[in-house]
C-alpha positions, 0 to 999 in steps of 0.5 A: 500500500505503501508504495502506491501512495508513493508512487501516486504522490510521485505523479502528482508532482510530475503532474503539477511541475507539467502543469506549471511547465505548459502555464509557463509556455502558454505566458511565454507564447502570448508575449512572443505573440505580442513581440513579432505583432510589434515587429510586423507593425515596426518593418511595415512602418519601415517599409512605408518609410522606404517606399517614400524615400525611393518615390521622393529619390525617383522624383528628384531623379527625374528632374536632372537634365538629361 
């Protein structure tokens, strides 16, 4: 009888540490979320910038003499 305590009180330890484990991982995975929204939204914002930059070069390109 003995061992099945210890047994199923060993279990239960492994049981809570995986609980906790998939917790941590949950937490993690919502704040990675949130980091690569944020860079998607940082590289679109560089990319308009870019874009701007090129159509204003192109603009002063095309007024030089030729």
């Amino acid at each position: 009888m003995r061992r099945v305590e210890t047994e199923f009180n060993s279990l239960e330890v492994k049981v809570s540490q995986f609980v906790s484990l998939c917790e941590r991982l949950r937490a993690e995975n919502v704040e990675l979320r949130q980091q690569l929204a944020a860079a998607r939204g940082d590289a679109k914002r560089l990319h308009e910038k870019i874009d701007g930059a090129k159509a204003r070069l192109e603009g002063l390109l095309s007024r030089l003499p030729g």
